[in-house]
C-alpha positions in Angstrom: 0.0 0.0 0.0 2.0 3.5 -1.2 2.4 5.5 1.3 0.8 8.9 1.7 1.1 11.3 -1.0 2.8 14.1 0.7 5.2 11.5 2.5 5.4 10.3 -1.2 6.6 13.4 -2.5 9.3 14.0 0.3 10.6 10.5 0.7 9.8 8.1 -1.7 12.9 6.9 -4.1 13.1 8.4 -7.8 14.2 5.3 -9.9 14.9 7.4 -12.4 17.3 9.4 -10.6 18.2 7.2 -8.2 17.8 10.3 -5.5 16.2 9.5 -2.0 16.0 10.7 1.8 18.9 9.2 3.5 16.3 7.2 5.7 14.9 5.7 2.8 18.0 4.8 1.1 19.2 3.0 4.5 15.6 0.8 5.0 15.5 0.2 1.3 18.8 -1.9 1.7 17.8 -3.9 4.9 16.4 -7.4 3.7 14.8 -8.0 6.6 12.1 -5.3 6.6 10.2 -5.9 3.6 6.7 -4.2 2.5 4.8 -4.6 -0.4 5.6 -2.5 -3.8 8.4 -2.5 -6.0 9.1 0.9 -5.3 7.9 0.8 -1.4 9.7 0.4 1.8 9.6 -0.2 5.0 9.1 3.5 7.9 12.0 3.9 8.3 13.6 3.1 12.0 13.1 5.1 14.4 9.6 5.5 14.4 6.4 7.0 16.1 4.5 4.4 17.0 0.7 3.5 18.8 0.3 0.2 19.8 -3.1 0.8 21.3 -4.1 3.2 18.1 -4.7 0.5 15.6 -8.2 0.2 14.7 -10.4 -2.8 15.6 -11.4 -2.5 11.6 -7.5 -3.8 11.2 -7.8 -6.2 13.7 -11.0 -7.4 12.7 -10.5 -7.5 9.0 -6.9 -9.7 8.9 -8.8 -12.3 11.3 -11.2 -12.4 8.8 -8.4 -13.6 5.8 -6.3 -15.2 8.3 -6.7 -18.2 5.7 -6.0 -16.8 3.3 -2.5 -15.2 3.8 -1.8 -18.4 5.7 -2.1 -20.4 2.2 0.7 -17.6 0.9 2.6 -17.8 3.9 2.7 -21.9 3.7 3.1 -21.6 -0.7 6.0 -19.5 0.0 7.8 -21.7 2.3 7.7 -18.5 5.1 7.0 -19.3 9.0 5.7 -16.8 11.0 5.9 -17.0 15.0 3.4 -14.0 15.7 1.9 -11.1 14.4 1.2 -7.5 15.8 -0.2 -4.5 14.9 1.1 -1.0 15.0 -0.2 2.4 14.2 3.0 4.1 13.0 4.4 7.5 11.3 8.0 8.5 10.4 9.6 10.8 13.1 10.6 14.4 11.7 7.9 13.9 8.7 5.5 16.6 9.0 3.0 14.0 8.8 0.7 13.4 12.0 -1.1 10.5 10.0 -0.5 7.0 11.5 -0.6 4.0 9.6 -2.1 0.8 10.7 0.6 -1.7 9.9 0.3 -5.6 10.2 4.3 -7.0 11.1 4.2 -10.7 10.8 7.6 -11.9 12.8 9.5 -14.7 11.4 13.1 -15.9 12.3 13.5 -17.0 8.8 17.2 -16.1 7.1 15.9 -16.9 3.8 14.1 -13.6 2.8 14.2 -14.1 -1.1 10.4 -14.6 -1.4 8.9 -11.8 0.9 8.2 -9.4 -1.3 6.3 -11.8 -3.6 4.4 -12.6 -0.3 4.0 -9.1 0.7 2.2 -8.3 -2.7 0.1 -11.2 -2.6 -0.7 -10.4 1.1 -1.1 -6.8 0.7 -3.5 -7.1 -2.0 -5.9 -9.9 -0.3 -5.4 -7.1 2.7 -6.7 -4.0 -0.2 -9.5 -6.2 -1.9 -11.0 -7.2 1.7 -10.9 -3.4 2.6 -12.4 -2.3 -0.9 -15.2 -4.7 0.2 -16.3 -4.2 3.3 -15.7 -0.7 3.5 -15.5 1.2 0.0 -16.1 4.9 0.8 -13.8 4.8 3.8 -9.7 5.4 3.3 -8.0 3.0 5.3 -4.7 3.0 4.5 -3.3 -0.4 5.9 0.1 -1.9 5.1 1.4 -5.2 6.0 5.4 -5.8 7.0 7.3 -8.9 7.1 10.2 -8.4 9.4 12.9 -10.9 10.9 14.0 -8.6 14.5 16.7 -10.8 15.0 18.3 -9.7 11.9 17.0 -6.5 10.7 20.0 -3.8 10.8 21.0 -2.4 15.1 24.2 -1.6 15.7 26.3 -0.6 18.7 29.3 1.6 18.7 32.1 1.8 21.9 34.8 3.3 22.3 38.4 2.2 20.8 41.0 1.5 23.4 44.0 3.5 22.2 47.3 1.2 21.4 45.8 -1.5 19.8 45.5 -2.6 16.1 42.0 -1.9 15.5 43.3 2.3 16.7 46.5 2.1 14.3 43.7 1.0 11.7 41.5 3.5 12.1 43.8 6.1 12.4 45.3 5.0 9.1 42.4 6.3 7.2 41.3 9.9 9.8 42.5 12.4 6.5 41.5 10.4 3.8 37.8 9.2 4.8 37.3 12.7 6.4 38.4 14.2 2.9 36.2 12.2 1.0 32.9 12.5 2.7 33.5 16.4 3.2 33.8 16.2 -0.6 30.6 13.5 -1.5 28.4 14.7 1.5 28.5 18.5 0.5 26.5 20.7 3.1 24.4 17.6 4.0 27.9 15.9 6.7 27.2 16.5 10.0 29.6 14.6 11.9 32.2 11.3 11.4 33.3 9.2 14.3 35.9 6.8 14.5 34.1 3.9 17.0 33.9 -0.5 17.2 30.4 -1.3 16.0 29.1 -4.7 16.7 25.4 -6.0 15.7 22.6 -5.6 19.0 21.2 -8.9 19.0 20.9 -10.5 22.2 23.7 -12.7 22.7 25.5 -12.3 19.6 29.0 -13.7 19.4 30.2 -11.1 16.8 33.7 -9.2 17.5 33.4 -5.6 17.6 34.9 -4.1 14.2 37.0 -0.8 14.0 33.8 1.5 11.6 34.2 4.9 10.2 30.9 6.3 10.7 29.4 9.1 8.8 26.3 10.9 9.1 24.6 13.2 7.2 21.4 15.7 8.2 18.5 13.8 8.8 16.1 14.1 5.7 18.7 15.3 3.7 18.3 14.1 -0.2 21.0 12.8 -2.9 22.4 9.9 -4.5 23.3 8.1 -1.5 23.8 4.7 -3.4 26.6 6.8 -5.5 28.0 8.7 -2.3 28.3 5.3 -0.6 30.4 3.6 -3.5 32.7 6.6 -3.5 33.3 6.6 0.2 33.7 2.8 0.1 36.5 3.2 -2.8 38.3 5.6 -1.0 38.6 3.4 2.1 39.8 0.2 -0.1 42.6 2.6 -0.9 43.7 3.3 2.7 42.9 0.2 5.2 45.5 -1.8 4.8 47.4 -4.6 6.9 45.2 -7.7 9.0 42.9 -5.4 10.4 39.6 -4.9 8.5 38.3 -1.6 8.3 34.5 -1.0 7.8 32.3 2.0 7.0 28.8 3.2 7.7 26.8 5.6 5.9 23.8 7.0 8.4 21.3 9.6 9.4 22.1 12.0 12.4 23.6 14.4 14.3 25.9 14.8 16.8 25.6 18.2 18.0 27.3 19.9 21.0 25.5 20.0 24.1 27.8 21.1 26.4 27.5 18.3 29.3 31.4 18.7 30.2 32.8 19.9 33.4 36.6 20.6 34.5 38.3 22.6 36.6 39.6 26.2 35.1 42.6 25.8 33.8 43.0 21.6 33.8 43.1 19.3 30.4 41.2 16.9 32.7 37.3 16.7 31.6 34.4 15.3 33.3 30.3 14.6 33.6 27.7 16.0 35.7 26.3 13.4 38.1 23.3 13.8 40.0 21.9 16.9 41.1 21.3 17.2 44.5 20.8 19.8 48.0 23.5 19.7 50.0 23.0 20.2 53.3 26.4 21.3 55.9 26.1 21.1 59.9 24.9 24.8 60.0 21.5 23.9 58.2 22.7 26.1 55.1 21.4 24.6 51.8 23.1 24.5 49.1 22.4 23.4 45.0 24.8 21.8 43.0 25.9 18.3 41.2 27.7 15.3 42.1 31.2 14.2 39.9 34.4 12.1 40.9 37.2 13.2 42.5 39.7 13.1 39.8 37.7 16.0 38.0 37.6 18.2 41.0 41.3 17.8 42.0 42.6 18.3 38.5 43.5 22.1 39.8 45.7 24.3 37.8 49.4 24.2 39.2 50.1 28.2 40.1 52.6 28.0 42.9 55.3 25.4 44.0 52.8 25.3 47.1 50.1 24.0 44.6 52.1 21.2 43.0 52.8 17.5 43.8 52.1 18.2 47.7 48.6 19.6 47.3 47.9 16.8 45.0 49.0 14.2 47.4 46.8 16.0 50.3 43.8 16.0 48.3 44.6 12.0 47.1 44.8 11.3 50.7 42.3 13.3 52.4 39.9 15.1 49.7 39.3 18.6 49.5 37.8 21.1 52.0 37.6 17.5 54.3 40.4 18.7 56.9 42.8 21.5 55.9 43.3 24.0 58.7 43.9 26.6 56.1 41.2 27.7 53.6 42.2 27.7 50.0 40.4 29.0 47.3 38.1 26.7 46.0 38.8 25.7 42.4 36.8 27.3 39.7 34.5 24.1 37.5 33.3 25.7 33.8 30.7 24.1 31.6 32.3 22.8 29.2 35.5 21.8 30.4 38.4 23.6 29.1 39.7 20.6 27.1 36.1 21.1 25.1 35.6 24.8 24.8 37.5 25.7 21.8 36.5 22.3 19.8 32.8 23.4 20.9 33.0 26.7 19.6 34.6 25.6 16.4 32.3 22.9 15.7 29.1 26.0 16.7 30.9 28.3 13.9 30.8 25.0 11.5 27.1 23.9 11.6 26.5 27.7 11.4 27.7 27.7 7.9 26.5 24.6 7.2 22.7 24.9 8.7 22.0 28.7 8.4 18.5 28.4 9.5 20.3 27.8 13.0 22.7 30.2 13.0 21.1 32.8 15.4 20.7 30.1 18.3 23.9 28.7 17.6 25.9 32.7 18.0 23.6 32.7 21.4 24.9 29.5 22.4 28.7 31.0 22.3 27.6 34.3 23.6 25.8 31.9 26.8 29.2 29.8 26.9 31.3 33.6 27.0 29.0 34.6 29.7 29.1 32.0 31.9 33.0 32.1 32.0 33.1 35.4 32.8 30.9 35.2 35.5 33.0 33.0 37.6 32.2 29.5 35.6 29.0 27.5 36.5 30.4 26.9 39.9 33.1 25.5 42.8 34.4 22.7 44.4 32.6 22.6 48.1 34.2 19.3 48.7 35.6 16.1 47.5 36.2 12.4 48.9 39.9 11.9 47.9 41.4 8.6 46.4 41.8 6.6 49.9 39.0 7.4 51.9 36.5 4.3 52.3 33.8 4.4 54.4 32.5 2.0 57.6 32.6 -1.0 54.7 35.7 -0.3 53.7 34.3 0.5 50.2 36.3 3.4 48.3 34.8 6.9 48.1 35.2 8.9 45.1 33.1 11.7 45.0 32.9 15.3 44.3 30.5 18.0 45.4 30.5 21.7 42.8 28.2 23.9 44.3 26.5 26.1 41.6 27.5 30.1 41.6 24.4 31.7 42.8 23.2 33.3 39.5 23.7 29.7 37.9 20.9 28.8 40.6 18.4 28.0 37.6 20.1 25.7 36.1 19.8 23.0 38.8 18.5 19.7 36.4 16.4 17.5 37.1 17.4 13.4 38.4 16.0 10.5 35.4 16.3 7.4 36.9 16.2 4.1 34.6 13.0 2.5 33.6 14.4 -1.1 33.1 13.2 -3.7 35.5 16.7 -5.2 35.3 18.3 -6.8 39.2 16.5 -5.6 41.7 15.2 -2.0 40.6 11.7 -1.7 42.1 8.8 0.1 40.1 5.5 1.3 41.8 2.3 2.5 39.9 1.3 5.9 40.7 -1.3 8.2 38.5 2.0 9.9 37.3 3.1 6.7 35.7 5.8 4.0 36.1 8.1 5.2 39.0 11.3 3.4 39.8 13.0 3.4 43.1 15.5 1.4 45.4 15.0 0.3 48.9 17.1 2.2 51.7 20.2 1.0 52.2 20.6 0.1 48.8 23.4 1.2 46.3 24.7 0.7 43.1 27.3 -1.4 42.8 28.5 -1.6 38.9 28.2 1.1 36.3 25.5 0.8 33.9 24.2 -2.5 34.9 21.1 -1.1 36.9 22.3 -3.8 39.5 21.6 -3.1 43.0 23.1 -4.6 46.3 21.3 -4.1 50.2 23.9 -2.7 52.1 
């Protein structure tokens, strides 16, 4: 079933010119999402989506073929484990019309005859529609789609020293060359990372990828553009490693989340917000972060060197000097970011005028809040060595926020996964998650949870 007209017009594929939306190029290639139509393909991923929007008319109408596309499903040797229905429309489209869509699940690895089985499907799905309910438009598709194998990826961080780094570095000048030249105004960012497929429990390594992305939406000959940057890696990744490359939609635009202390190449990340509370009752607002980050100080006397950094190892800072010292100065971004922010604001200016005004406020906010004494100070920190009753090692920082930085105390998102022991509890608000007392968190990004 085509899509609408107006979605037609924006993102369906020219054959003749062989010119798409980046998001349609990408779906059209993905074997495992097929719909029916020579010239059709699948919303592209990510998606708005209604699980509870569908109509009962869809619902209603495929139990009443459910026969009939089982004989194509059997004929075309296809097995399918369940079906569901979604009422879905592509994110960033304009469009606020949702699509009833039938996705019949198989685990099949064989894909070759889905389309012929989407046709035959979609049209039993049309001519049941035209008669039962010939005045009203209902635009229904059907989707056959294998989740295990449809196109996720994951990207993490290369560990410098190691083959797959040399490998990648081999081809920095030459890949970022080439797609500034083939991507035009459309490049928005390229990333050096180890992609690896996200299937549960896959066994695949991690492999050293040249990722490029260009502005969501944007239009060209992205089959063309992708053989060009795909020649122009063949002639640079060399030796035992094997260097890959990935064409995709997105962004990566600066958002300013880094912390350091004035004057330090160390960076950091804010960490929960929170009221801190000292034993004369006053309140104060600011932000968690680890030690490291607060005690990476600027050396400016031999006074401030290699003993100061040993006191606050050992006993944190503000914990139990008898002299006051000036608490260090923590800007938003870190020093090590500033200037790469502020160059990369100056290049999406020229490349996306229509955002050119908030981008110059952006760097006039970031000039501002320097001058003003940085987004805040180090109150206190833990120290390497100090461990508490448990002998579990603290690292911890408290910045208090500079009072005219007062509104931009964040707000705390906890995650919604019910993975280890995170509790949830129904509320009219909606899902709310929450730990017992006396509970912590034990290992980074596991969303595990031991009772202390």
């Amino acid at each position: 079933m085509p899509v609408s007209e107006n979605n037609a017009q924006q993102c369906k594929i020219s054959i003749q010119l062989s010119v798409s939306t980046i998001e349609f190029y990408l779906a059209s290639k993905d074997p495992y999402r097929v719909v029916a139509g020579q010239d059709e393909y699948p919303t592209p991923w990510p998606y708005n989506r209604n699980c509870y929007g569908v109509s009962k008319y869809t619902r209603d109408m495929f139990h009443r073929i459910e026969s009939a596309y089982g004989a194509v499903l059997v004929r075309h040797g296809i097995t399918v484990l369940c079906i569901y229905f979604e009422s879905i429309v592509p994110i960033n489209s304009g469009s606020e019309v949702y699509i009833d869509t039938i996705v019949l699940i198989s685990h099949d690895e064989d894909s070759s005859n889905w389309h012929l089985a989407a046709d035959e499907i979609q049209a039993l799905v049309d001519e049941e529609v035209l008669r039962t309910q010939p005045k009203e438009e209902n635009r229904i598709r059907i989707e056959l789609r294998n989740p295990t194998k449809w196109y996720r990826g994951r990207s993490s961080a290369v560990s410098p020293g190691t083959e797959e780094h040399y490998a990648l570095l081999s081809t920095v000048e030459t890949m970022k060359s080439k797609a500034e030249e083939a991507c035009l105004e459309h490049l928005t960012n390229i990333t050096w990372v180890l992609r690896c497929p996200l299937i549960p429990y896959c066994a695949k390594p991690s492999v050293p990828t040249v990722m490029i992305a260009v502005k969501p939406g944007s239009k060209g000959q992205w089959g063309q553009i992708e053989e060009q940057l795909r020649l122009a890696l063949c002639t640079v990744s060399e030796g035992d490693v094997d260097v890959k490359f990935e064409l995709v939609a997105g962004a990566l635009l600066p958002n300013l989340t880094s912390i350091g202390v004035r004057g330090s190449r160390e960076a950091g990340s804010i960490g929960p917000w929170v009221h801190f509370h000292d034993q004369n009752g006053e309140k104060f607002k600011g932000f968690l972060t680890a030690h490291h980050v607060a005690a990476a100080h600027r050396v400016v006397s031999p006074a401030d060197g290699p003993p100061l950094k040993r006191l606050y190892a050992e006993i944190g800072i503000n914990r139990k000097e008898k002299k006051a010292r000036k608490p260090p100065i923590v800007d938003y971004p870190a020093p090590l970011d500033t200037a790469q922010t502020k160059e990369r604001y100056e290049t999406y200016a020229k490349r996306f005028p229509d955002n050119a005004a908030k981008d110059s406020e952006d760097l006039k906010n970031m000039d501002d809040l320097y001058d003003s004494g940085g987004l805040g100070t180090v109150l206190e920190s833990s120290g390497y060595y100090r461990k508490n009753k448990e002998g579990r090692r603290m690292d911890w920082a408290f910045i208090r926020l500079n009072v005219q930085n007062q509104h931009m105390f964040g707000e705390n998102t906890t995650a919604t996964g019910p993975n280890g022991t995170l509790c949830h509890t129904y509320t009219q608000s909606g899902l709310i998650p929450y730990i017992y007392s006396g509970e912590r968190i034990t290992e980074m990004g596991s969303q595990r949870w031991d009772r202390g």
